[in-house]
C-alpha positions as a printed Julia matrix, in Angstrom:
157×3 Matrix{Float64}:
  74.22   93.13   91.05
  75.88   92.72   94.34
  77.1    95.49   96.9
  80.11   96.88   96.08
  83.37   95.95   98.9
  84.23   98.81  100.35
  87.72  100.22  100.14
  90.53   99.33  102.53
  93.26  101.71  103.5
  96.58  101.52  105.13
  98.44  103.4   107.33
 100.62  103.77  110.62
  99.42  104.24  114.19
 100.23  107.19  115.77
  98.71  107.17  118.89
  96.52  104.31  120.91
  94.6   104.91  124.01
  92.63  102.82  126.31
  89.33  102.59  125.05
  90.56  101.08  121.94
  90.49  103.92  119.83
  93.44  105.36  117.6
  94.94  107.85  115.43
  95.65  106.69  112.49
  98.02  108.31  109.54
  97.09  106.74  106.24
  99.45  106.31  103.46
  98.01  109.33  101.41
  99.15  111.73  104.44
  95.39  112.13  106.28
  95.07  111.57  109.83
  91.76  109.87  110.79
  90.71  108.27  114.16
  89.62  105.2   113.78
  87.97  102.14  116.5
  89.33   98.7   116.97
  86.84   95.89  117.38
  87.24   94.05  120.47
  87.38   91.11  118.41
  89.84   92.47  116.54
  91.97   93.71  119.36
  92.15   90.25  120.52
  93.93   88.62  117.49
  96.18   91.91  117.5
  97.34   91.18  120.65
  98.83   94.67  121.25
  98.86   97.79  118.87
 101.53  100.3   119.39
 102.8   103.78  117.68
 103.92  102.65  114.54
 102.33   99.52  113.79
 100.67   99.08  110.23
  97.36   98.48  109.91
  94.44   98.15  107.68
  91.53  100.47  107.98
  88.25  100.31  106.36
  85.2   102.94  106.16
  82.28  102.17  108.28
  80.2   104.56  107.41
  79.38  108.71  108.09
  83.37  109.43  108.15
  83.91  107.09  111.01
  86.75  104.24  110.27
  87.38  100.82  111.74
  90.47   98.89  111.98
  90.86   95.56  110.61
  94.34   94.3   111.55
  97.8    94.39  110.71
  97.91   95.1   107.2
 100.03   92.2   105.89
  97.03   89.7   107.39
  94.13   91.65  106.41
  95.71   91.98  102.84
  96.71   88.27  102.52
  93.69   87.08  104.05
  91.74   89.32  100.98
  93.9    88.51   98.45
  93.21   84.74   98.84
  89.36   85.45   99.11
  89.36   87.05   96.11
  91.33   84.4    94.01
  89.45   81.47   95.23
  86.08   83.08   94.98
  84.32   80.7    92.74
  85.64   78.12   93.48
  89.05   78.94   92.1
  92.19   77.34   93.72
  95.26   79.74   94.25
  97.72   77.07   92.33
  95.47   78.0    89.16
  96.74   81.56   89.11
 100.44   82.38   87.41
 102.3    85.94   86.24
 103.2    85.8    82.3
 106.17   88.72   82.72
 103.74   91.04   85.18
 100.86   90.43   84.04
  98.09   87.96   86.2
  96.25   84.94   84.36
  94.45   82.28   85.52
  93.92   78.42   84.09
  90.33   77.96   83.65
  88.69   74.76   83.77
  89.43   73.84   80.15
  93.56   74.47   80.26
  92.75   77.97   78.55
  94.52   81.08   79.58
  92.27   83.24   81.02
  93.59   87.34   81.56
  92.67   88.52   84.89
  91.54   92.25   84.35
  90.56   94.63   87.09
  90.56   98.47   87.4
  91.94   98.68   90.61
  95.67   98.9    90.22
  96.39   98.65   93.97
  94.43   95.55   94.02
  96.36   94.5    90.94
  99.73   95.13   92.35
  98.83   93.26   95.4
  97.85   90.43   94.17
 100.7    90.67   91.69
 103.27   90.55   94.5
 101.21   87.81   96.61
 101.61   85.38   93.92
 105.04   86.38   93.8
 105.7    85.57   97.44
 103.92   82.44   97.18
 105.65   81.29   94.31
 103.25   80.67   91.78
 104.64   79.81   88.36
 105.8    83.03   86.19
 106.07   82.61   82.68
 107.9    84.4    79.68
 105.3    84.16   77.12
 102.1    83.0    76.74
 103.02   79.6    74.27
 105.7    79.1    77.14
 102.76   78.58   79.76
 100.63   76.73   77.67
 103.73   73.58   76.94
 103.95   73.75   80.62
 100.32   74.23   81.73
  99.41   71.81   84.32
  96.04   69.65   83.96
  93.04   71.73   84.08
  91.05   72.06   87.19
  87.53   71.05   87.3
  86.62   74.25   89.26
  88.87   76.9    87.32
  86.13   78.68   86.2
  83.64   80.22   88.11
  82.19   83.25   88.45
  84.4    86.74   88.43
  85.19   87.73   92.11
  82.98   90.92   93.59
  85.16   93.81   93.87
């Protein structure tokens, strides 16, 4: 089995000094410090007090930044639904719920037990428009023709 993704966080800025390291309030309330890349610090352009960003664990407590949150999410949201091979048009909301079209025009349930995770790629689709559904028979009338890449293996988490 492969390695397990490790957990991003998001929070605010709160303070920024030269060197490129910051303090960072995440959303649950705790205040860690936290490095930013070069690399990343480039395609930031600037970071201020109160910008959002994504954070991820590097390892013995220290933390990393990845970006501005919106990119770093959107940019791992469509990772994770084209793993595979997948194409983000095959993905669709019945009510709130995700689904995917797999390869045969079947309707496949997307399942995962990270509800953040969920409810961010639940809203992405949203934003992007994908088709939302009342009812299962009310997706399959309207189902479009099946991709020859739908299915594929199930994204690493």
């Amino acid at each position: 089995m492969g390695k397990r993704a490790k957990p991003v966080w998001a929070g605010v800025v709160e303070d920024v000094s030269p060197d490129l390291s910051c303090a960072i309030r995440l959303d649950s309330g705790e205040r860690v410090h936290a490095r930013i890349p070069r690399h990343t610090a480039r395609l930031m352009t600037r970071v201020v007090p109160g910008d959002r960003v994504a954070v991820k664990l590097r390892g013995a407590g220290s933390f990393s930044v990845l970006g501005h949150e919106r990119v770093v999410l959107d940019k791992l949201i469509v990772a994770h639904l084209t793993y595979g091979k997948r194409s983000v048009s095959d993905w669709f909301l019945i009510g709130d719920s995700v689904h995917v079209w797999s390869r045969y025009g079947d309707i496949g349930d997307w399942l995962t037990s990270d509800d953040r995770l969920y409810h961010l790629v639940r809203d992405y689709l949203r934003q992007l428009g994908a088709p939302v559904y009342g009812s299962p028979s009310e997706a399959l009338r309207d189902r479009p023709e099946p991709s020859a890449t739908a299915d594929g293996p199930n994204p690493p988490l």
